[in-house]
LUMNU-949650 format. One record per residue: residue number from 1; residue in three letters; chain; x negated, y, z negated of N, C-alpha, C, O in turn. Coordinates in steps of 0.02 Angstrom, whole numbers. Example, Ala and Ser with C-alpha at 12.3 -4.5 7.8 and 13.67 -1.06 7.14 Angstrom:
{mivex 1,'Ala','A',{-660,-284,-390},{-615,-225,-390},{-660,-165,-390},{-712,-166,-423}}
{mivex 2,'Ser','A',{-642,-112,-354},{-684,-53,-357},{-645,2,-394},{-670,57,-402}}
//
This chain:
{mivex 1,'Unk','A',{-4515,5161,-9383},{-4501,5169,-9453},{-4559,5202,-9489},{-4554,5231,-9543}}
{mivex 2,'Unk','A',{-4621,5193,-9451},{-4690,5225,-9486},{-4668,5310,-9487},{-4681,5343,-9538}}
{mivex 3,'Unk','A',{-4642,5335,-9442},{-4633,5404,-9428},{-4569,5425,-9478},{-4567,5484,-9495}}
{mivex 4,'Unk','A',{-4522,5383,-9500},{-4495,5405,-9534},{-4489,5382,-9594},{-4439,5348,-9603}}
{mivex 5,'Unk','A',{-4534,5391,-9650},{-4535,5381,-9706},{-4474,5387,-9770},{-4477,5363,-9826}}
{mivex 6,'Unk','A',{-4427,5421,-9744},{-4379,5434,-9802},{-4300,5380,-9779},{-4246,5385,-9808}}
{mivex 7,'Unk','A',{-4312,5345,-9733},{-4263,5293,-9729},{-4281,5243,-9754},{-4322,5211,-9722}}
{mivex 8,'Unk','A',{-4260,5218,-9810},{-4266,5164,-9850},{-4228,5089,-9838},{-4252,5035,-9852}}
{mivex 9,'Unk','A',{-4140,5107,-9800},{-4109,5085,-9807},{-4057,5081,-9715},{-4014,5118,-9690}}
{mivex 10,'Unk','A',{-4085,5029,-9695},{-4070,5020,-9625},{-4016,4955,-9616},{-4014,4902,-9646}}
{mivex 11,'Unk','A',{-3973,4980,-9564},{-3954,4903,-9557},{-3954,4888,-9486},{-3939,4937,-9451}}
{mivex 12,'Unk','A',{-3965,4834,-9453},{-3956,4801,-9394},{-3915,4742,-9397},{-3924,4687,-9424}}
{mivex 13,'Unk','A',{-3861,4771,-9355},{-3790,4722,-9321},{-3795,4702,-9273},{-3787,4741,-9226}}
{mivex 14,'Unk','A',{-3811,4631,-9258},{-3837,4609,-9208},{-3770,4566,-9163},{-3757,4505,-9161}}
{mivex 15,'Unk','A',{-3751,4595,-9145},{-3675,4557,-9103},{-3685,4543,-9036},{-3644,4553,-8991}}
{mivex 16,'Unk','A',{-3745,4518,-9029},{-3749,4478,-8958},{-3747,4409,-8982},{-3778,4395,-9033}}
{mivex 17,'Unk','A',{-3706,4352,-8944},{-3717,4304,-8935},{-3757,4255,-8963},{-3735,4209,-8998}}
{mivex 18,'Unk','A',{-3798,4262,-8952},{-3863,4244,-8974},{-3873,4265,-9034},{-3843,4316,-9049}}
{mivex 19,'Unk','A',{-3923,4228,-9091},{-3926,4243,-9151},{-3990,4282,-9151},{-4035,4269,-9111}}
{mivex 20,'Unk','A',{-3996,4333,-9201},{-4049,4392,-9192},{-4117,4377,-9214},{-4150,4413,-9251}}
{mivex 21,'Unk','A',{-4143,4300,-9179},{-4200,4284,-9227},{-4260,4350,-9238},{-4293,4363,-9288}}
{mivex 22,'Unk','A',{-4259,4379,-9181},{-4321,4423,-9167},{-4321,4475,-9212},{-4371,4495,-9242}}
{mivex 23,'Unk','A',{-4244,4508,-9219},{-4256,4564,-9283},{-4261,4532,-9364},{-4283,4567,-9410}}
{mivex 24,'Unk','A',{-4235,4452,-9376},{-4228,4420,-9426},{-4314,4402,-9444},{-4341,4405,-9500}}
{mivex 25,'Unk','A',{-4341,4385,-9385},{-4432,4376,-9414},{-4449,4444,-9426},{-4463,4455,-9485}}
{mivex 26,'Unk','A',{-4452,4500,-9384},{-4503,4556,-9372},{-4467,4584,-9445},{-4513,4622,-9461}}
{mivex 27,'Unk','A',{-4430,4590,-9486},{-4408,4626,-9537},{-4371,4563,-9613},{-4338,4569,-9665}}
{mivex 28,'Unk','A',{-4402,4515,-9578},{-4402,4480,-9646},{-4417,4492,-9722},{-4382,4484,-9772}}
{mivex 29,'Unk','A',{-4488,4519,-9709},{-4515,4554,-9764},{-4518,4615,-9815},{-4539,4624,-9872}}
{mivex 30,'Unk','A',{-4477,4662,-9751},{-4465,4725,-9780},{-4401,4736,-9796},{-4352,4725,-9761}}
{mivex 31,'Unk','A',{-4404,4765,-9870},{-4344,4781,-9907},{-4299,4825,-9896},{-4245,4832,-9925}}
{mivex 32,'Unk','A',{-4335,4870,-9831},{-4274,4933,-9802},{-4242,4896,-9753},{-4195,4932,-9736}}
{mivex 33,'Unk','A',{-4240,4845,-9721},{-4201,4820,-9675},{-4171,4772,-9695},{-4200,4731,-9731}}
{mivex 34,'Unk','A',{-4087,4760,-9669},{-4047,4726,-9702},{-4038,4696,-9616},{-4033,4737,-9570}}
{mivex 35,'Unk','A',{-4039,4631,-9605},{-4012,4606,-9542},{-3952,4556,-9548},{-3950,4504,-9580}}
{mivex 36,'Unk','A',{-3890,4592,-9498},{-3867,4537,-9502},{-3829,4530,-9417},{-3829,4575,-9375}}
{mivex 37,'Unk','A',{-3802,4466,-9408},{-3809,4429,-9355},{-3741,4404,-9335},{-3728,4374,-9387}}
{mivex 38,'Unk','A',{-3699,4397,-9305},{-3639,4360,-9266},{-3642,4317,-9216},{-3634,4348,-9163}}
{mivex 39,'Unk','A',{-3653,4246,-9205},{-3669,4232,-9170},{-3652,4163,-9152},{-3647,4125,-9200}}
{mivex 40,'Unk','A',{-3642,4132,-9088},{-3595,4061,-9064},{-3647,4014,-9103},{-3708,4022,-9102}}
{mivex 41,'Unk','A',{-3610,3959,-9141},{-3651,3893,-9177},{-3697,3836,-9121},{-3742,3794,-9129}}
{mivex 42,'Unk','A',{-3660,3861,-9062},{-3690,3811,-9014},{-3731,3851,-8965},{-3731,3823,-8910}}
{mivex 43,'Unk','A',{-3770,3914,-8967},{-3802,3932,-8924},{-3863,3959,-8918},{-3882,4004,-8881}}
{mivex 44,'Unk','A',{-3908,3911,-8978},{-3954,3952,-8978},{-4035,3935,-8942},{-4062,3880,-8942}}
{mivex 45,'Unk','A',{-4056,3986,-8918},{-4099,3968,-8853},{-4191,3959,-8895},{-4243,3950,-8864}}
{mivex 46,'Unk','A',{-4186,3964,-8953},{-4249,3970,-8972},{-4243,3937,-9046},{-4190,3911,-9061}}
{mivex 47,'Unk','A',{-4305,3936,-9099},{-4283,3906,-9158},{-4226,3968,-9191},{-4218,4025,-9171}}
{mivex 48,'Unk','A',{-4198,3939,-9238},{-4155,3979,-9285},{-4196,3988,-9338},{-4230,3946,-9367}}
{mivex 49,'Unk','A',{-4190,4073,-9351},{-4217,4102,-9397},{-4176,4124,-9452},{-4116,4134,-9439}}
{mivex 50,'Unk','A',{-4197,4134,-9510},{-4128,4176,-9554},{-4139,4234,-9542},{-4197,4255,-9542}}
{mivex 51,'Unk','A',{-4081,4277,-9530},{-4064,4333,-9557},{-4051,4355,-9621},{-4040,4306,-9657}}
{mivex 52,'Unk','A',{-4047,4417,-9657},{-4016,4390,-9700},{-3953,4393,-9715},{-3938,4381,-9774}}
{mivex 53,'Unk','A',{-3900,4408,-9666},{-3849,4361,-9669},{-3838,4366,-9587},{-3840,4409,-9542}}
{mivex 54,'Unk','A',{-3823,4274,-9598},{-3786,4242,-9516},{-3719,4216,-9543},{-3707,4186,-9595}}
{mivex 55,'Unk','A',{-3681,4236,-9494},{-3611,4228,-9472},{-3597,4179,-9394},{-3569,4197,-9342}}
{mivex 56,'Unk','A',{-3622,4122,-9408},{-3589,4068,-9350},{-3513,4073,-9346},{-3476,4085,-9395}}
{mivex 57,'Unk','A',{-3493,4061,-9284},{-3426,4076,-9251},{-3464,4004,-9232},{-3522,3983,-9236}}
{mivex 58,'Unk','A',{-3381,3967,-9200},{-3374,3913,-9158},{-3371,3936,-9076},{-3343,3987,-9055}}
{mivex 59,'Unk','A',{-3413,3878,-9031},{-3391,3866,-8955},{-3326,3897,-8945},{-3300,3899,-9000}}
{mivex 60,'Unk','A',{-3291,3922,-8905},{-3234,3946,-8865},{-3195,3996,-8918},{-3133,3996,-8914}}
{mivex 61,'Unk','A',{-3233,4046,-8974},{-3210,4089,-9017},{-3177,4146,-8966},{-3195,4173,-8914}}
{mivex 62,'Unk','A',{-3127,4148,-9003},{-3061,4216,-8975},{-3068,4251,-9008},{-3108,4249,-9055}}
{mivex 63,'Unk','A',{-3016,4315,-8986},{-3017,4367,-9011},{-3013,4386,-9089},{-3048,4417,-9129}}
{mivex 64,'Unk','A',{-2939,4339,-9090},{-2934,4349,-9170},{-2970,4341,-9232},{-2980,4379,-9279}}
{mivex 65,'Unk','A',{-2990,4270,-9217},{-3058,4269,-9271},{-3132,4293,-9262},{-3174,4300,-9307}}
{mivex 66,'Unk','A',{-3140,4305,-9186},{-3225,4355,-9183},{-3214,4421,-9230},{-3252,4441,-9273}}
{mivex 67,'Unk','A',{-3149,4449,-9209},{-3136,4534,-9251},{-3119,4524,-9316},{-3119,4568,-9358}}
{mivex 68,'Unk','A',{-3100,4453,-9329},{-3074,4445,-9424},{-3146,4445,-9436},{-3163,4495,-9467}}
{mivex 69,'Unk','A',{-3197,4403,-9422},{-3233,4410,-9460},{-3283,4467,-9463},{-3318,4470,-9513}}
{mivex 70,'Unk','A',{-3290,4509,-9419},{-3316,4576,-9392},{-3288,4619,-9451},{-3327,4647,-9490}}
{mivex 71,'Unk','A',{-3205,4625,-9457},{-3188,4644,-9521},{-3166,4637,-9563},{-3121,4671,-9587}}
{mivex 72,'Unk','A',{-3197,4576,-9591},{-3212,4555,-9677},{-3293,4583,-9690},{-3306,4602,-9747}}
{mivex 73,'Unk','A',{-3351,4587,-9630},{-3396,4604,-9643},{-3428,4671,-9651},{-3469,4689,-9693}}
{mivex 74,'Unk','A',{-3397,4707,-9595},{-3410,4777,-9600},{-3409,4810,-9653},{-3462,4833,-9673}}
{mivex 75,'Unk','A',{-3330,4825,-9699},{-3337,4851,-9757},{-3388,4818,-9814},{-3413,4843,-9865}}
{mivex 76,'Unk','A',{-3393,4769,-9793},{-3435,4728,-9860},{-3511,4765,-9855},{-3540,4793,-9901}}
{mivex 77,'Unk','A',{-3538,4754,-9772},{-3613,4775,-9762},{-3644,4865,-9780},{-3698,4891,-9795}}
{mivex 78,'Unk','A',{-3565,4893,-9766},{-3573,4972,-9778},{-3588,4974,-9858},{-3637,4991,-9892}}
{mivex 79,'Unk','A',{-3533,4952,-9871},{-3537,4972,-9945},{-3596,4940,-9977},{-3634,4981,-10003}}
{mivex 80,'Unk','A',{-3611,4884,-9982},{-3674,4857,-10007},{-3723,4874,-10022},{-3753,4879,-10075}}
{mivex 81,'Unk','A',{-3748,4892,-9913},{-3821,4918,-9914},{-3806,4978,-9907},{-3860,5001,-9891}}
{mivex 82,'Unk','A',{-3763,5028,-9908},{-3774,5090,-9889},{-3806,5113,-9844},{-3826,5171,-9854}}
{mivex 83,'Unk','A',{-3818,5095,-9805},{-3864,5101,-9750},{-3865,5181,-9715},{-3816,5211,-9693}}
{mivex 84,'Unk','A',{-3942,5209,-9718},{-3972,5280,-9711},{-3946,5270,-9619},{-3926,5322,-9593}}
{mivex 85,'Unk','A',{-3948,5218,-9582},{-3963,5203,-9515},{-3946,5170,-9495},{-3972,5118,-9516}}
{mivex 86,'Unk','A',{-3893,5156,-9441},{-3889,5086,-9423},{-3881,5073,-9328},{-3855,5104,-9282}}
{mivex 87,'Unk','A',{-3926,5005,-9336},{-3946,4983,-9280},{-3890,4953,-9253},{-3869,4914,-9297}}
{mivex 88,'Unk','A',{-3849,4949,-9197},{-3797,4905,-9174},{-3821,4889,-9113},{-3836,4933,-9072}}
{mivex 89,'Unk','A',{-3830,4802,-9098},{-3830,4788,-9045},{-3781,4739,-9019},{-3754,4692,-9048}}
{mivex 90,'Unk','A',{-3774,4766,-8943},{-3708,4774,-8927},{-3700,4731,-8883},{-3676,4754,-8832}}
{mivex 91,'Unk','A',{-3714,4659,-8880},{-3730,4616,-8825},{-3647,4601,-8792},{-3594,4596,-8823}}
{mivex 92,'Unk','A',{-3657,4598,-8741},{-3573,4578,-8707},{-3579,4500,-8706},{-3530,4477,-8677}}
{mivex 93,'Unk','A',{-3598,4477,-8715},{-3621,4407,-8713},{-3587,4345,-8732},{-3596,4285,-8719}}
{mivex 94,'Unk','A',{-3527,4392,-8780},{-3473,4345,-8830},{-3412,4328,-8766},{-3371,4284,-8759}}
{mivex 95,'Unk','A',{-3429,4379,-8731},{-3359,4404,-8653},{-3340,4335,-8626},{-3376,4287,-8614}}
{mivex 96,'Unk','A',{-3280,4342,-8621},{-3247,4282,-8583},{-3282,4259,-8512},{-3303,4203,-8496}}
{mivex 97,'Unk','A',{-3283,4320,-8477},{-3329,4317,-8426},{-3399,4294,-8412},{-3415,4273,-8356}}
{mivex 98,'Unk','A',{-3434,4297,-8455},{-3517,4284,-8494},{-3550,4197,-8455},{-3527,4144,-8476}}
{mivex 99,'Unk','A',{-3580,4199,-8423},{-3616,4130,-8408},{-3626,4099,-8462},{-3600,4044,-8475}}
{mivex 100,'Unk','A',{-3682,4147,-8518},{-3718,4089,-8549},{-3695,4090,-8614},{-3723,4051,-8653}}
{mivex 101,'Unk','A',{-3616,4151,-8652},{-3604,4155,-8695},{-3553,4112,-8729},{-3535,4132,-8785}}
{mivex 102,'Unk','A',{-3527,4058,-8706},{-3500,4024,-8742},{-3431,4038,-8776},{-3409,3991,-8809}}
{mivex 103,'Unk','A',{-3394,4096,-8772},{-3375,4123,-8816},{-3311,4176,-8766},{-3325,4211,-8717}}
{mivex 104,'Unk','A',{-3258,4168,-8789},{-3195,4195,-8743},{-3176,4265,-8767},{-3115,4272,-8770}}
{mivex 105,'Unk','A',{-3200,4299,-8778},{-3186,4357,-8825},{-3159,4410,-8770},{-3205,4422,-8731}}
{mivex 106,'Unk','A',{-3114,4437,-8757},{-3092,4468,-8676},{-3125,4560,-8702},{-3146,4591,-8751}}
{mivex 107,'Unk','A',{-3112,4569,-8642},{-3127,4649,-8614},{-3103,4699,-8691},{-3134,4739,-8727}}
{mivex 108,'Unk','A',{-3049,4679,-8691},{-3005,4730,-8758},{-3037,4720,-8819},{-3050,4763,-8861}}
{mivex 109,'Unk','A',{-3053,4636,-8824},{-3084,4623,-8881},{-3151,4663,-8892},{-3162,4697,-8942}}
{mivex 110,'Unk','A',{-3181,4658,-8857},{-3249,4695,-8854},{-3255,4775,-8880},{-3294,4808,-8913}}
{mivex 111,'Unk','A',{-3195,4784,-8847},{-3169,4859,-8851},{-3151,4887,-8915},{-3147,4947,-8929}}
{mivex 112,'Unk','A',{-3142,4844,-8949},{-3094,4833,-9017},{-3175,4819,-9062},{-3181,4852,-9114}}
{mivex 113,'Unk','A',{-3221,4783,-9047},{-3284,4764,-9067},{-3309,4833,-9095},{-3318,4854,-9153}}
{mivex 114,'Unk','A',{-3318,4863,-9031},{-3370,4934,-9031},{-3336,4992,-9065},{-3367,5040,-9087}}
{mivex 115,'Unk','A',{-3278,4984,-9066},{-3239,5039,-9104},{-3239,5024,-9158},{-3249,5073,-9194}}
{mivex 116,'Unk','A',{-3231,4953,-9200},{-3233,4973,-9257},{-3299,4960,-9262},{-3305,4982,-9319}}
{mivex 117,'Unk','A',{-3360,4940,-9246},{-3446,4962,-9289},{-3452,5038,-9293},{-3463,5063,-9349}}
{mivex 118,'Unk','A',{-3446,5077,-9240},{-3435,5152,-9230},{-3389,5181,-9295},{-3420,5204,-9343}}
{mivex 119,'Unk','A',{-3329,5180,-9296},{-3282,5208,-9342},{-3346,5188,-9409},{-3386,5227,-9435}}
{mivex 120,'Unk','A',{-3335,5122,-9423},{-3367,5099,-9488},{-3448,5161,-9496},{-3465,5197,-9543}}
{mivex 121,'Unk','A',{-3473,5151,-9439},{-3518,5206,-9459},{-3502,5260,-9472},{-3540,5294,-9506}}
{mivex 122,'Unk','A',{-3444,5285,-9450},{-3441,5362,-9457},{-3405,5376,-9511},{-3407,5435,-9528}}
{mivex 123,'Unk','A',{-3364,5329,-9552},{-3336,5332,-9600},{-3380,5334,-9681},{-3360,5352,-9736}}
{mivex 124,'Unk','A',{-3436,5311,-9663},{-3512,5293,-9697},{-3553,5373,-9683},{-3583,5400,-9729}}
{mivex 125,'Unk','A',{-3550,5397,-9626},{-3575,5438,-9625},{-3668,5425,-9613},{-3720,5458,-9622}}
{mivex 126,'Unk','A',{-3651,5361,-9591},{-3700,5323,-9569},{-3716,5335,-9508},{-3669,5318,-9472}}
{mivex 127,'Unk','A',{-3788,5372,-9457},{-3798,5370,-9383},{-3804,5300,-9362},{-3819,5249,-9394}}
{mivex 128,'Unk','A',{-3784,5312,-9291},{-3762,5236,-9271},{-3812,5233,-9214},{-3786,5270,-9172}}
{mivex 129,'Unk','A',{-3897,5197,-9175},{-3910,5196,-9136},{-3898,5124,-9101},{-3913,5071,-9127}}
{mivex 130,'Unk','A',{-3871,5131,-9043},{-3831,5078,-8996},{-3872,5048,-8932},{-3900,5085,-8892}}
{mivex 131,'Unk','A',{-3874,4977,-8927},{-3925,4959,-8886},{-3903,4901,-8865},{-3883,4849,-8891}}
{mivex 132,'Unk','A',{-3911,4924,-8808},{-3896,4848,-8747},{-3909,4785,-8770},{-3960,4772,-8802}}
{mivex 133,'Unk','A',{-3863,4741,-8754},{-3881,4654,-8757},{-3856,4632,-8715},{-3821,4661,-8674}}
{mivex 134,'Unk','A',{-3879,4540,-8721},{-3849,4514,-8673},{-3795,4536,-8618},{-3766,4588,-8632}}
{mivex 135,'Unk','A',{-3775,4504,-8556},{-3722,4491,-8528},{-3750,4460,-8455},{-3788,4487,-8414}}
{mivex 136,'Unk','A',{-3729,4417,-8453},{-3731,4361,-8393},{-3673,4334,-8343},{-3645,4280,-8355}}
{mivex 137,'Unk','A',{-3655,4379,-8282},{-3594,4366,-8248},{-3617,4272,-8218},{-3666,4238,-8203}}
{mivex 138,'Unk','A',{-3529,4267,-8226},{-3545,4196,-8180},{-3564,4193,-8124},{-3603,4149,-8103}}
{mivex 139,'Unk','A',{-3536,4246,-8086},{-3546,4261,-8015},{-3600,4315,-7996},{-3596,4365,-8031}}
{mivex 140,'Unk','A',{-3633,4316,-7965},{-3715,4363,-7960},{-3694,4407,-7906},{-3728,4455,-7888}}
{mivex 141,'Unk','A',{-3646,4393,-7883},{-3609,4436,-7812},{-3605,4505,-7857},{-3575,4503,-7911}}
{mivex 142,'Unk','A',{-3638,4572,-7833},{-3618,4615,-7854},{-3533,4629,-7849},{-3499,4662,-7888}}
{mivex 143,'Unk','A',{-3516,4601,-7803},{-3455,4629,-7772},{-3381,4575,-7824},{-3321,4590,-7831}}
{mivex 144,'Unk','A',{-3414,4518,-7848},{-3364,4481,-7865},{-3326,4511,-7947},{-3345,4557,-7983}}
{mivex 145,'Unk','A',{-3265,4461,-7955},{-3237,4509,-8021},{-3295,4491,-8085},{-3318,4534,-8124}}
{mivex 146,'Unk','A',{-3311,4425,-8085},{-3351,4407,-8148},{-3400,4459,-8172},{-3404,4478,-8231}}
{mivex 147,'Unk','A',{-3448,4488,-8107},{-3500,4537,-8106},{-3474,4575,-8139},{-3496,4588,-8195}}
{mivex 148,'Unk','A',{-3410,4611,-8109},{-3392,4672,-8118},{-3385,4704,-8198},{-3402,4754,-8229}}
{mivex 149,'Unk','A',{-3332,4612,-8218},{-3301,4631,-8289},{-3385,4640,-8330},{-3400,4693,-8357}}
{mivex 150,'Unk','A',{-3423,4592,-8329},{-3486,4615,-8346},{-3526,4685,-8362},{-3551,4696,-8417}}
{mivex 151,'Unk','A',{-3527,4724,-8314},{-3565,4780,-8290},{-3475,4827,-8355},{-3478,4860,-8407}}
{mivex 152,'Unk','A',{-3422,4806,-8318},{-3381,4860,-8343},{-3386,4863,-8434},{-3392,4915,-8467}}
{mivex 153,'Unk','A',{-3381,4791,-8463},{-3404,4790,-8541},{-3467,4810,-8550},{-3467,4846,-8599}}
{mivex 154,'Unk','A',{-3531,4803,-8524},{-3579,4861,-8545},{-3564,4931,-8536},{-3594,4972,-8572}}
{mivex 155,'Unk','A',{-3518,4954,-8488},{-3515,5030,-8475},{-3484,5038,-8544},{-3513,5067,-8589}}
{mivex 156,'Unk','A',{-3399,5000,-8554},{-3370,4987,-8623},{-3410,5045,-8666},{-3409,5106,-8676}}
{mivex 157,'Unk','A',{-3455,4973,-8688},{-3495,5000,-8754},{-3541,5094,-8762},{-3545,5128,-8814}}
{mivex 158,'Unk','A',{-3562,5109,-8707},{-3595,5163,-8700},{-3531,5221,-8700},{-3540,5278,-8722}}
{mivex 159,'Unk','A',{-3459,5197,-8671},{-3393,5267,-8674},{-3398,5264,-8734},{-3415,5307,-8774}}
{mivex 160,'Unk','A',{-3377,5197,-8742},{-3346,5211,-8815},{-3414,5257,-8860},{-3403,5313,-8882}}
{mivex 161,'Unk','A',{-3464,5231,-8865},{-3509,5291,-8895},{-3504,5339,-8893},{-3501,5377,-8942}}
{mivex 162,'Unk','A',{-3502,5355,-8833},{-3498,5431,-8812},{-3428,5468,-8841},{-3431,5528,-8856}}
{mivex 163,'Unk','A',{-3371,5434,-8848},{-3312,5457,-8870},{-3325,5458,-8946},{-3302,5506,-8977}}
{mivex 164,'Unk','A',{-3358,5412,-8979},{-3374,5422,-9078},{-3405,5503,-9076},{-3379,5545,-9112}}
{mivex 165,'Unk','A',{-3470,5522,-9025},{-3522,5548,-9030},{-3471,5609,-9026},{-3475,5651,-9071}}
{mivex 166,'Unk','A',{-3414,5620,-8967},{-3377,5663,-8964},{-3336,5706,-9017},{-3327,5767,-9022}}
{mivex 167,'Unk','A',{-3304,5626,-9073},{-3265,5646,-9103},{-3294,5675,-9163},{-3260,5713,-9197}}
{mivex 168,'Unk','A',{-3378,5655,-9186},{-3403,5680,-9253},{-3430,5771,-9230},{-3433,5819,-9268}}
{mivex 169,'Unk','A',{-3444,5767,-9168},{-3441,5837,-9147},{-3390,5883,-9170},{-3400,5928,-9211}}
{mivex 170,'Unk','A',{-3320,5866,-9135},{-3249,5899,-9184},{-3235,5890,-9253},{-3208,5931,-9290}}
{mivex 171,'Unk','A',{-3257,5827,-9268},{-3257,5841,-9340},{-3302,5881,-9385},{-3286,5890,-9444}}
{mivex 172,'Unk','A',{-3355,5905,-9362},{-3392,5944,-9393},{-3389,6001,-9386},{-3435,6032,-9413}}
{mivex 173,'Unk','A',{-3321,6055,-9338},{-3304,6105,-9323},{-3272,6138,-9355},{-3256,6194,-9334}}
//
């Protein structure tokens, strides 16, 4: 952020599992960063920090209400902060599949996750940089399905990027 002086106005979506204490301390203070957080009420591995805004979900959260509340928030966070930048992290961690995530959210759901933070950015006209989180197969067998669905919702998140990245290309033609 030292290198780029004319972004005032950042946001980080922290949709791993886990609650985002680390970006919620390191940017507590500064007024260009807006953090906010999605994250299971029962899983947190360190103290709880505020963001400034957390969104607890319950133990064994589904599809329907992880994405209701994904979008009641999205339009609210775009429009608000306006955000010059936004950070999305993209933890698979919520996955039905997930060891340590608590949280039943299936393959589609996820799918449905990353498409709309993406759209929402591009509709903002907001750049979107995308970054790995969590995901913990039950099974460590490369070969087993748990692994697999694992490895396949991180790939998920990076197509689907690549398909936003695609489509603002044509749209700018």
């Amino acid at each position: 952020m030292r290198d780029y002086p004319d972004l005032k106005r950042i946001l980080i979506l922290d949709l791993d599992v886990h609650q985002g204490n680390g970006n919620a301390v390191l940017f507590q203070d500064d007024p260009r960063v807006t953090t906010f957080s999605m994250q299971c009420v029962s899983n947190y591995f360190s103290a709880k920090q505020d963001s400034d805004i957390d969104v607890e979900l319950p133990e064994g959260c589904q599809d329907d209400q992880y994405l209701g509340e994904l979008m009641k928030w999205l339009p609210f966070l775009f429009l608000e902060y306006d955000p010059q930048l936004t950070f999305f992290q993209a933890g698979v961690d919520p996955l039905e599949h997930d060891r340590m995530g608590r949280m039943n959210i299936s393959r589609e759901g996820m799918q449905e996750r990353n498409k709309m933070v993406l759209q929402a950015a591009k509709e903002h006209g907001c750049p979107c940089v995308v970054t790995m989180g969590g995901g913990y197969p039950k099974d460590l067998n490369p070969h087993s399905q748990p692994f697999q669905e694992v490895v396949e919702a991180h790939a998920d998140v990076y197509f689907g990027a690549a398909r936003a990245a695609a489509s603002l290309s044509r749209d700018s033609v």
